[in-house]
matplotlib code that plots the C-alpha trace (Angstrom):
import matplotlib.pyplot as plt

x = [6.9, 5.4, 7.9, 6.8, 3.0, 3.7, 5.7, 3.0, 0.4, 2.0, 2.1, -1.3, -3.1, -0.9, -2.1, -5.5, -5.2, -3.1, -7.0, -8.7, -6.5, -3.6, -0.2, 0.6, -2.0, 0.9, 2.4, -0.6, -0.6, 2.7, 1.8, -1.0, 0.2, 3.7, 1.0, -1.0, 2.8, 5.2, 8.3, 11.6, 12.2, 14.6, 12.4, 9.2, 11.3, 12.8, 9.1, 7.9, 10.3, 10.5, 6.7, 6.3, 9.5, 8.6, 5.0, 6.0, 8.9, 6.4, 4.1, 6.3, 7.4, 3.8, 2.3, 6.1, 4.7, 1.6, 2.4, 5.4, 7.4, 6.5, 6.1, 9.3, 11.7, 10.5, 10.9, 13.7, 15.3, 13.8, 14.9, 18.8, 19.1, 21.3, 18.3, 18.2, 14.4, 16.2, 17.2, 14.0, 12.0, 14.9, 14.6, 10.5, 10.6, 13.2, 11.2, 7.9, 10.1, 11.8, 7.9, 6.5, 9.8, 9.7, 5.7, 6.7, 9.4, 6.8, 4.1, 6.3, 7.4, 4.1, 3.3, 6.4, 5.1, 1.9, 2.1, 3.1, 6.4, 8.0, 10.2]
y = [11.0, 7.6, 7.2, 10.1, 9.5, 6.0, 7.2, 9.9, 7.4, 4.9, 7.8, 8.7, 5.4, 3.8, 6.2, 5.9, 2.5, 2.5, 4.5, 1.8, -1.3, -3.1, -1.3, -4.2, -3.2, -0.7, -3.6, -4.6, -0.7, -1.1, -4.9, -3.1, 0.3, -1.9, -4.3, -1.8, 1.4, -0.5, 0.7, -1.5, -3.4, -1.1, 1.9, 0.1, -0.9, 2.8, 4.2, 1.9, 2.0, 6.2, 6.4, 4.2, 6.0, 9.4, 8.7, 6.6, 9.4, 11.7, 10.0, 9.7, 13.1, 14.3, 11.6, 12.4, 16.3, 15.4, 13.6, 15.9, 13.0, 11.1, 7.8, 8.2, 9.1, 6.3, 3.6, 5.0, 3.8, 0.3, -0.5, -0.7, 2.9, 4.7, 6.3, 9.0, 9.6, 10.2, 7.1, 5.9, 7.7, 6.2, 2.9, 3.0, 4.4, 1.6, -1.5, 0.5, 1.8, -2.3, -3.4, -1.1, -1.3, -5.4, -5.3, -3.0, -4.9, -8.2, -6.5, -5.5, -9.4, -10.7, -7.7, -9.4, -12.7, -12.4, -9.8, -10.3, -10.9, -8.2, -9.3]
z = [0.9, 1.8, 4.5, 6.3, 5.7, 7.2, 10.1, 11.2, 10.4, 12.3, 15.4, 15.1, 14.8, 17.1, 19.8, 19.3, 19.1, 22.9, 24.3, 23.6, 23.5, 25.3, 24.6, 22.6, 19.8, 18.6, 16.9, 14.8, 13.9, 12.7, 11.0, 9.3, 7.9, 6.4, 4.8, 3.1, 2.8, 0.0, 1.3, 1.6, 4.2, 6.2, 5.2, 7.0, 9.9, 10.6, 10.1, 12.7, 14.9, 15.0, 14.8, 17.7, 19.4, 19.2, 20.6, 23.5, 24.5, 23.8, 26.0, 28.9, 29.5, 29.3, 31.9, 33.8, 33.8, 34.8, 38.0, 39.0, 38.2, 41.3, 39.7, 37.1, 40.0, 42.0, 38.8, 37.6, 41.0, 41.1, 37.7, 36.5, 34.8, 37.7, 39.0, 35.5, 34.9, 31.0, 30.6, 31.7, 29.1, 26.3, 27.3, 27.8, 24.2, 22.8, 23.3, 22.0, 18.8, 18.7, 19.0, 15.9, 13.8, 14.0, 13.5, 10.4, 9.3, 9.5, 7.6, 4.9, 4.2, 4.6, 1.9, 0.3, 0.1, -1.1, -3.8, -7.3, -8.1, -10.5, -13.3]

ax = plt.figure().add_subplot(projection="3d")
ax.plot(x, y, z, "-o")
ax.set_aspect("equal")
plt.show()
Protein backbone atom coordinates (compact mmCIF):
# COMPACT_ATOMS: atom_id res chain seq x y z
CA UNK A 1 0.00 0.00 0.00
CA UNK A 2 2.77 2.45 0.76
CA UNK A 3 4.34 1.74 -2.55
CA UNK A 4 1.44 2.90 -4.41
CA UNK A 5 0.67 5.89 -2.16
CA UNK A 6 4.36 6.90 -2.83
CA UNK A 7 4.19 6.23 -6.51
CA UNK A 8 0.90 8.43 -7.02
CA UNK A 9 2.37 10.87 -4.57
CA UNK A 10 5.47 11.02 -6.28
CA UNK A 11 3.05 11.76 -9.81
CA UNK A 12 1.07 14.29 -8.33
CA UNK A 13 3.57 16.39 -6.46
CA UNK A 14 6.02 16.03 -9.01
CA UNK A 15 3.73 17.76 -11.40
CA UNK A 16 2.84 20.51 -9.44
CA UNK A 17 6.05 20.93 -8.52
CA UNK A 18 7.20 20.93 -12.76
CA UNK A 19 4.20 24.46 -12.80
CA UNK A 20 6.16 26.20 -10.81
CA UNK A 21 9.74 25.01 -10.84
CA UNK A 22 12.64 23.87 -13.24
CA UNK A 23 11.98 20.21 -14.50
CA UNK A 24 14.72 19.23 -12.35
CA UNK A 25 12.64 19.88 -9.10
CA UNK A 26 11.09 16.28 -9.93
CA UNK A 27 14.04 14.87 -8.37
CA UNK A 28 13.81 16.68 -5.00
CA UNK A 29 10.01 15.28 -5.19
CA UNK A 30 11.30 11.99 -5.47
CA UNK A 31 14.46 12.89 -2.64
CA UNK A 32 11.60 14.00 -0.36
CA UNK A 33 8.70 11.52 -0.52
CA UNK A 34 11.71 8.38 -0.15
CA UNK A 35 12.85 10.37 2.98
CA UNK A 36 9.69 10.69 4.70
CA UNK A 37 7.94 6.60 2.50
CA UNK A 38 10.10 3.71 4.46
CA UNK A 39 10.17 1.43 1.69
CA UNK A 40 13.37 -0.71 0.56
CA UNK A 41 15.63 0.47 -1.50
CA UNK A 42 14.50 -1.11 -4.81
CA UNK A 43 10.85 -0.45 -3.80
CA UNK A 44 11.67 3.50 -3.47
CA UNK A 45 13.61 3.35 -6.66
CA UNK A 46 10.67 1.62 -8.88
CA UNK A 47 8.17 4.11 -7.25
CA UNK A 48 10.22 6.96 -8.41
CA UNK A 49 11.12 5.86 -11.33
CA UNK A 50 7.32 4.79 -12.58
CA UNK A 51 5.88 7.86 -10.83
CA UNK A 52 8.09 10.13 -12.64
CA UNK A 53 7.62 7.79 -15.95
CA UNK A 54 4.12 7.67 -16.28
CA UNK A 55 3.81 11.60 -15.73
CA UNK A 56 6.46 12.60 -18.16
CA UNK A 57 4.84 9.93 -20.96
CA UNK A 58 1.82 11.21 -19.86
CA UNK A 59 2.92 14.58 -20.35
CA UNK A 60 4.19 14.18 -23.75
CA UNK A 61 1.47 12.76 -25.58
CA UNK A 62 -0.88 15.44 -24.19
CA UNK A 63 1.45 18.58 -25.20
CA UNK A 64 2.19 16.08 -28.61
CA UNK A 65 -1.95 16.32 -29.03
CA UNK A 66 -2.00 19.70 -28.35
CA UNK A 67 0.29 20.91 -31.02
CA UNK A 68 -0.80 18.36 -33.70
CA UNK A 69 2.54 17.00 -33.20
CA UNK A 70 4.38 19.67 -35.01
CA UNK A 71 7.13 20.05 -32.62
CA UNK A 72 7.51 15.99 -31.76
CA UNK A 73 7.77 15.08 -35.56
CA UNK A 74 10.30 17.75 -36.06
CA UNK A 75 12.52 16.50 -32.76
CA UNK A 76 12.04 13.19 -33.28
CA UNK A 77 14.03 13.76 -36.63
CA UNK A 78 16.80 15.94 -35.15
CA UNK A 79 17.62 13.55 -32.51
CA UNK A 80 18.89 9.75 -33.07
CA UNK A 81 15.47 7.83 -32.62
CA UNK A 82 14.80 6.90 -36.58
CA UNK A 83 12.45 9.72 -36.82
CA UNK A 84 9.47 7.45 -34.40
CA UNK A 85 7.62 10.22 -32.37
CA UNK A 86 7.21 6.71 -29.91
CA UNK A 87 10.37 6.45 -29.17
CA UNK A 88 10.64 9.98 -28.53
CA UNK A 89 8.00 10.00 -25.86
CA UNK A 90 9.97 6.52 -24.22
CA UNK A 91 13.17 8.01 -24.20
CA UNK A 92 11.79 11.70 -22.89
CA UNK A 93 10.06 9.59 -20.17
CA UNK A 94 13.39 7.33 -19.37
CA UNK A 95 15.71 10.00 -18.16
CA UNK A 96 12.59 11.70 -16.08
CA UNK A 97 11.70 7.98 -14.57
CA UNK A 98 16.09 7.52 -14.19
CA UNK A 99 15.94 11.22 -12.51
CA UNK A 100 12.96 10.31 -9.81
CA UNK A 101 13.96 6.53 -9.33
CA UNK A 102 17.79 7.68 -8.42
CA UNK A 103 16.35 10.81 -6.31
CA UNK A 104 14.21 8.01 -4.66
CA UNK A 105 16.73 5.60 -4.35
CA UNK A 106 18.95 8.71 -2.58
CA UNK A 107 16.29 9.73 -0.23
CA UNK A 108 15.76 6.27 0.97
CA UNK A 109 19.72 5.88 2.10
CA UNK A 110 19.89 9.18 3.41
CA UNK A 111 16.45 7.88 5.40
CA UNK A 112 18.95 4.96 5.88
CA UNK A 113 21.53 6.64 7.46
CA UNK A 114 20.12 8.69 9.77
CA UNK A 115 17.42 6.69 11.37
CA UNK A 116 17.86 4.24 14.17
CA UNK A 117 19.36 1.16 13.60
CA UNK A 118 17.13 -1.94 14.34
CA UNK A 119 18.47 -4.88 16.11
Amino acid sequence: MKFWISLFATALLSFVAGIYLPWWSIGIVAFLIAVVMPLRPWKNFIAGFLGVFLLWIGLTMWIDQANGGILTARMAIVLPVGGNVIYLHLLTALVGGLVGGLAALSGCYVRAVFSPEKN
